[in-house]
MIPALUM-622347 format. One record per atom (N, C-alpha, C, CB): residue number from 1; x, y, z; atom name. Coordinates in Angstrom, 1 decimal. Glycine has a CB too. Layout:
NUM_X_Y_Z_CA
...
This chain:
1_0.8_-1.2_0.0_N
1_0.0_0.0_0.0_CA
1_0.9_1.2_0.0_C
1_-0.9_0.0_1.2_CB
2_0.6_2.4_-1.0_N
2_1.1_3.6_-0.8_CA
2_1.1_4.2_0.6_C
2_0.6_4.3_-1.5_CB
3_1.9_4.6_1.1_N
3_2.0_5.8_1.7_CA
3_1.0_7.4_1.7_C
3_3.3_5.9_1.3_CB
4_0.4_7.3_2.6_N
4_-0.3_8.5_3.0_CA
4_-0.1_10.2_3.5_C
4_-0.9_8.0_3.7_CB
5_-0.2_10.6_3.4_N
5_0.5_12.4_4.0_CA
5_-1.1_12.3_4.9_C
5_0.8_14.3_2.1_CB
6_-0.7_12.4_6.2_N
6_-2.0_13.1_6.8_CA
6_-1.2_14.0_8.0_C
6_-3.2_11.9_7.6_CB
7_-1.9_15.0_8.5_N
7_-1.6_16.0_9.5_CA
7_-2.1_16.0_10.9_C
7_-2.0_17.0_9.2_CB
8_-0.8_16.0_11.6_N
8_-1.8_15.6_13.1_CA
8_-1.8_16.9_13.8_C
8_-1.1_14.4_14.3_CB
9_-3.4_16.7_14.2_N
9_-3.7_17.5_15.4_CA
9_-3.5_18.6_16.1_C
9_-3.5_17.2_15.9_CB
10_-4.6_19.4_16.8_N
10_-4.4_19.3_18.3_CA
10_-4.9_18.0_19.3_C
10_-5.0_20.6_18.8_CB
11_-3.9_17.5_20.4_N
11_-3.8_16.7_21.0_CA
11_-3.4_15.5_20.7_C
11_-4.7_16.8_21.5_CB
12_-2.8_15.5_19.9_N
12_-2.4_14.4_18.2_CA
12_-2.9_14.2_17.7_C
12_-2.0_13.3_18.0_CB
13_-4.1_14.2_17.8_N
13_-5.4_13.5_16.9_CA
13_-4.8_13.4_15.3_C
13_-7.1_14.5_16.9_CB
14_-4.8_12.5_14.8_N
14_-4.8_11.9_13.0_CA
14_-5.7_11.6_12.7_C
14_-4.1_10.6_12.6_CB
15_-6.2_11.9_11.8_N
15_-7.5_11.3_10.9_CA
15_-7.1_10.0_9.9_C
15_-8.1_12.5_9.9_CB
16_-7.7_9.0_10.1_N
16_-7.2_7.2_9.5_CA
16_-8.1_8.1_8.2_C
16_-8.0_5.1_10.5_CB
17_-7.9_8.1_6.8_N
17_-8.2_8.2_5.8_CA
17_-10.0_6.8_5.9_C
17_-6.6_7.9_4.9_CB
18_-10.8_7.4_5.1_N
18_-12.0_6.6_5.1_CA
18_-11.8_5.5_4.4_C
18_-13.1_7.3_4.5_CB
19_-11.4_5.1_3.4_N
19_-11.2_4.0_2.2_CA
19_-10.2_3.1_3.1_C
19_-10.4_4.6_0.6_CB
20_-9.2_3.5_4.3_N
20_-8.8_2.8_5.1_CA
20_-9.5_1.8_6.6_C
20_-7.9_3.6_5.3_CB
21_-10.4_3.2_6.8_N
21_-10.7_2.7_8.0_CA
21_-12.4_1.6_7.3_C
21_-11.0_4.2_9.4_CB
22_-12.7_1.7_6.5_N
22_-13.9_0.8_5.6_CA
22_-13.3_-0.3_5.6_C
22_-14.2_1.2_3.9_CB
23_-12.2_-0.6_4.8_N
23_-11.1_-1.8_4.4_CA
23_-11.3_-2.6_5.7_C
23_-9.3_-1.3_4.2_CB
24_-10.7_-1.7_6.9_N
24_-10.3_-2.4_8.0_CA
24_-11.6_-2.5_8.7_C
24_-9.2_-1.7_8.7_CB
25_-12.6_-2.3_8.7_N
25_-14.0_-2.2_9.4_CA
25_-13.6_-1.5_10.2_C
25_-14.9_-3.5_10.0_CB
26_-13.5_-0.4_10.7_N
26_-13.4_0.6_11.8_CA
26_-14.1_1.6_11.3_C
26_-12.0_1.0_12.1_CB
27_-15.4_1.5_12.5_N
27_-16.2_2.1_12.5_CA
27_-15.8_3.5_13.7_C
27_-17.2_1.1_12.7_CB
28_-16.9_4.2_13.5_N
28_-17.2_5.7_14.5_CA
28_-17.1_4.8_16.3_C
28_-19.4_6.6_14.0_CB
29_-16.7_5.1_17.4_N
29_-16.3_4.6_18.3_CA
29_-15.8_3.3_18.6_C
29_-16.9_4.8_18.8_CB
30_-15.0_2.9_17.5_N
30_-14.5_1.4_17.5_CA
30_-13.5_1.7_18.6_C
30_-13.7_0.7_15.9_CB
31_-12.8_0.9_19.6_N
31_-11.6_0.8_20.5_CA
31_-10.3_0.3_19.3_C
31_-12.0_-0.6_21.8_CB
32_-9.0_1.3_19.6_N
32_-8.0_0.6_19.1_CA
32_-7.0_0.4_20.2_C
32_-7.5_1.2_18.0_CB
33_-6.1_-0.5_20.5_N
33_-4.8_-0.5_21.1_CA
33_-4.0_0.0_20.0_C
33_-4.4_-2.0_21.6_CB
34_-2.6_1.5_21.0_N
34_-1.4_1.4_19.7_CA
34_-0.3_1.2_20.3_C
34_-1.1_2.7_18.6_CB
35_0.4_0.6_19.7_N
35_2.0_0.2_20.2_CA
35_2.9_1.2_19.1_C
35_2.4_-1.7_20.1_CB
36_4.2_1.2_20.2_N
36_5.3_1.6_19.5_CA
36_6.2_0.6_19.3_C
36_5.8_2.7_20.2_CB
37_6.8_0.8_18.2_N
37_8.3_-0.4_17.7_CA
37_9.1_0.8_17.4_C
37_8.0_-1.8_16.0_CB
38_10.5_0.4_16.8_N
38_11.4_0.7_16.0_CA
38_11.0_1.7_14.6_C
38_11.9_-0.5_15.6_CB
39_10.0_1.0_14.1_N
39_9.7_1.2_13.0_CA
39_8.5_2.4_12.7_C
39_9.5_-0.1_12.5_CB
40_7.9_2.6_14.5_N
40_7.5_3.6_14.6_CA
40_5.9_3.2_15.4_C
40_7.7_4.3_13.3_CB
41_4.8_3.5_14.7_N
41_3.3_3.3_15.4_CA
41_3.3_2.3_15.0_C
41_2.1_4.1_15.2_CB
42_1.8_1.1_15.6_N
42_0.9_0.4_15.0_CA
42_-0.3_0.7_15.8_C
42_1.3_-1.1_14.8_CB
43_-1.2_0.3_15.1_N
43_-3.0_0.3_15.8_CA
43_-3.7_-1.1_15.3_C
43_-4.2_1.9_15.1_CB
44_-4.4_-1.5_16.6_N
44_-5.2_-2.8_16.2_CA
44_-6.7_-2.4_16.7_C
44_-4.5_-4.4_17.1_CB
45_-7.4_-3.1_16.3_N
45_-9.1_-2.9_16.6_CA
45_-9.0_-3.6_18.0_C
45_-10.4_-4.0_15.3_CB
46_-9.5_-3.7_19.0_N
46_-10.2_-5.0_19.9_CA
46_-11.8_-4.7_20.1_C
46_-9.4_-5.1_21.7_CB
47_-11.9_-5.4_21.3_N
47_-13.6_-5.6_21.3_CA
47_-13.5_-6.0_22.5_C
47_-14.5_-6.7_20.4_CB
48_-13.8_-4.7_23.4_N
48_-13.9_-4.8_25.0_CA
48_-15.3_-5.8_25.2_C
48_-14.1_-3.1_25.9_CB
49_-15.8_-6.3_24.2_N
49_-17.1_-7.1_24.9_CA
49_-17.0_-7.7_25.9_C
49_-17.6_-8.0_24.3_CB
50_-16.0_-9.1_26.1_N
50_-15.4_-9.9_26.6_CA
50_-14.5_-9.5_27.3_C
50_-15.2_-10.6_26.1_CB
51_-14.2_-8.3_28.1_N
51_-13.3_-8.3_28.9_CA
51_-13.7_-7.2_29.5_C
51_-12.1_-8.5_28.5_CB
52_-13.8_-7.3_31.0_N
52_-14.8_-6.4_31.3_CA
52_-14.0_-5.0_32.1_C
52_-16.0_-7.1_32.2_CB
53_-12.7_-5.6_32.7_N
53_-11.6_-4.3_33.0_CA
53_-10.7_-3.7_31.7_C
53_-10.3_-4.9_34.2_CB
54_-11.3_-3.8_30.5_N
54_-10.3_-3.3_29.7_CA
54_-11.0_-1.8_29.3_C
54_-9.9_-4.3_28.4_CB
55_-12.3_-1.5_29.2_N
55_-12.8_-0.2_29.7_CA
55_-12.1_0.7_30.9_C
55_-14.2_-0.5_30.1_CB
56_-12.0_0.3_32.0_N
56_-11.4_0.7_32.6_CA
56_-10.1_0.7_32.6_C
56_-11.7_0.5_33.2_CB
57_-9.1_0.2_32.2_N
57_-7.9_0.5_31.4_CA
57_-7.8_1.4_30.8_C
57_-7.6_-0.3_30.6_CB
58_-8.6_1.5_29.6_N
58_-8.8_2.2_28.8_CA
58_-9.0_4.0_29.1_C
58_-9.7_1.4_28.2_CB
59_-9.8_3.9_30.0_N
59_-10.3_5.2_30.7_CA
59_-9.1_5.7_31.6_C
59_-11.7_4.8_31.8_CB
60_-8.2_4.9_32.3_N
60_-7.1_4.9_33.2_CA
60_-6.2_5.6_32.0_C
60_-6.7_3.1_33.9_CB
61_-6.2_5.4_31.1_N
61_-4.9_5.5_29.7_CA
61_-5.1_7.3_29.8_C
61_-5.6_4.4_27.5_CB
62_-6.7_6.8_29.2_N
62_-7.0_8.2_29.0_CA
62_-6.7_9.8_29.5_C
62_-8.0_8.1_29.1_CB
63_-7.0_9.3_30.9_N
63_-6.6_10.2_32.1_CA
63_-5.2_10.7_32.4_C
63_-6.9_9.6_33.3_CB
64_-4.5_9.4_32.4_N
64_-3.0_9.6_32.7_CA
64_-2.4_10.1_31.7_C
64_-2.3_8.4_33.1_CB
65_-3.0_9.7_30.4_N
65_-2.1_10.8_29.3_CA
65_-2.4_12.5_29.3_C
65_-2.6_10.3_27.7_CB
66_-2.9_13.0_30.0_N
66_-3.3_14.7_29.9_CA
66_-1.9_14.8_30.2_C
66_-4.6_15.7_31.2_CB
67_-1.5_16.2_29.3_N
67_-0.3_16.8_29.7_CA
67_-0.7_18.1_30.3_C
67_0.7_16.9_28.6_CB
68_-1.3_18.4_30.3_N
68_-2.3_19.7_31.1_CA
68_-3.8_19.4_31.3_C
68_-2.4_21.2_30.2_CB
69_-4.2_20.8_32.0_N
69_-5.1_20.9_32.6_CA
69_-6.3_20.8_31.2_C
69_-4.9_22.1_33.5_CB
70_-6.2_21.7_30.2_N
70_-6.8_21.6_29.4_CA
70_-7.4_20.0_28.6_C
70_-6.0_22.5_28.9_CB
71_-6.2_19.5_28.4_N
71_-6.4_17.9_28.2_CA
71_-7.3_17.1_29.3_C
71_-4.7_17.1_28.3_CB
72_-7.0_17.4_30.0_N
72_-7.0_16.5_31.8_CA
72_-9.1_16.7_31.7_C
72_-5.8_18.0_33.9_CB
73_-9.6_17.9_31.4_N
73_-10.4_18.4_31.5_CA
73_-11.1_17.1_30.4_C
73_-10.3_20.0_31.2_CB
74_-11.0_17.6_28.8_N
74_-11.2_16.9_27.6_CA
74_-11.3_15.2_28.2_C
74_-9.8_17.3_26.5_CB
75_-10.3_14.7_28.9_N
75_-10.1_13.4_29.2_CA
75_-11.4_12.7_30.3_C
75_-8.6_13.3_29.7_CB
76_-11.7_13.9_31.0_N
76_-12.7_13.5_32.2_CA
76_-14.2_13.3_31.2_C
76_-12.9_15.0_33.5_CB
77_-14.7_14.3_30.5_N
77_-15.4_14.3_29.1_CA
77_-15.0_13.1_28.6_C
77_-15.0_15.3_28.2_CB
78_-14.4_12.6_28.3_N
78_-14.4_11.6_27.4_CA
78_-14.5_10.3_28.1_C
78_-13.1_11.7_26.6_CB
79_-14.2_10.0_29.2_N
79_-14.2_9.1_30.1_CA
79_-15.8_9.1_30.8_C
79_-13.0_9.5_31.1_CB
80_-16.5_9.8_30.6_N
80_-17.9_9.7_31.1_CA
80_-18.6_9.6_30.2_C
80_-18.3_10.6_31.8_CB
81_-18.7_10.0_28.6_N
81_-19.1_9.2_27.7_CA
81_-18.9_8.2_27.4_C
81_-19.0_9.5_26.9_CB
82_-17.8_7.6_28.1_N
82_-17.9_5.8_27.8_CA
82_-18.6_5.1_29.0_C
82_-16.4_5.0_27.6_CB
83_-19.2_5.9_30.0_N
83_-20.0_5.6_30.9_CA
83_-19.3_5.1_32.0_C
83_-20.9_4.7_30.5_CB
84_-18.2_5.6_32.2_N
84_-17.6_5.3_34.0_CA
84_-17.3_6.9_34.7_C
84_-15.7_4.3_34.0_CB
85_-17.1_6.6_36.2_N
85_-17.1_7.7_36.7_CA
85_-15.0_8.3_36.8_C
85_-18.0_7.5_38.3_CB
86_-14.7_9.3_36.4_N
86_-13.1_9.4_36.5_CA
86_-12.6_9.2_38.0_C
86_-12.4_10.9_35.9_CB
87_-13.3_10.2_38.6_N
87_-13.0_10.1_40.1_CA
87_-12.8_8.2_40.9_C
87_-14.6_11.0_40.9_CB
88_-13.3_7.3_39.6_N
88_-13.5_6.2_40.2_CA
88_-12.5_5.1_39.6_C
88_-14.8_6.0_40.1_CB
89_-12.0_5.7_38.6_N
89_-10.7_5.7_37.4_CA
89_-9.6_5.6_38.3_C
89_-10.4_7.3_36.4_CB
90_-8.5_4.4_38.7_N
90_-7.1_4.8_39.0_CA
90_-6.5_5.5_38.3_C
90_-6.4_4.0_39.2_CB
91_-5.6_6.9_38.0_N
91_-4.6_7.0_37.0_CA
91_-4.1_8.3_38.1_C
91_-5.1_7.2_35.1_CB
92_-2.7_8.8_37.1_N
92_-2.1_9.8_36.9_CA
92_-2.6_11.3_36.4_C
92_-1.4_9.3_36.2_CB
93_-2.3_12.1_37.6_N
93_-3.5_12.9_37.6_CA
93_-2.3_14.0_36.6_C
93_-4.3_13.5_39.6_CB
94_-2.2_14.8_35.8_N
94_-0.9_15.3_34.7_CA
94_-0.2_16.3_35.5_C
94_-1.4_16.0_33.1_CB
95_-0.5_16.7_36.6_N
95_0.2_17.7_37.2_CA
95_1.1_17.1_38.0_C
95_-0.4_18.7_37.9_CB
96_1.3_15.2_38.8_N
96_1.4_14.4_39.3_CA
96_3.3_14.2_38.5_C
96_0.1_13.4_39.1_CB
């Protein structure tokens, strides 16, 4: 596959090109895991169905990644749309 030019963000956000994320079935609130290698990013789909602390992981990620207050804010928002409470979230609070 060619190589893509996309632009990231504020807060990194990338946009996965549409004809990619179709291909790959990645839908509008799909979960990804991403790792780092050598060679740089990867992203995989999962499916918290079956596993019922990986929401909370996930929410934990969320939180502890704010690098400010501004983020930290954005992250509590985002963490209660997936239906848990943050205050109830272990993580890394970004001023920490």
């Amino acid at each position: 596959m060619a190589e893509l030019l996309v632009q990231m963000g504020k807060r990194g956000t990338v946009v996965i090109p549409a004809k990619i994320r179709k291909r790959l079935n990645w839908e509008d609130g799909c979960y990804l895991t991403i790792a780092e290698g050598e060679a740089g990013i990867s992203f995989r789909k999962v499916d918290l169905g079956g596993k019922p602390d990986a929401k909370r992981e996930l929410a934990s990620s969320i939180l502890s990644g704010a690098a400010n207050l501004g983020e930290y804010l954005a992250a509590i928002e985002e963490v209660r749309r997936m239906g848990l409470e943050p205050e109830e979230i272990p993580h890394e609070r970004f001023g920490n």
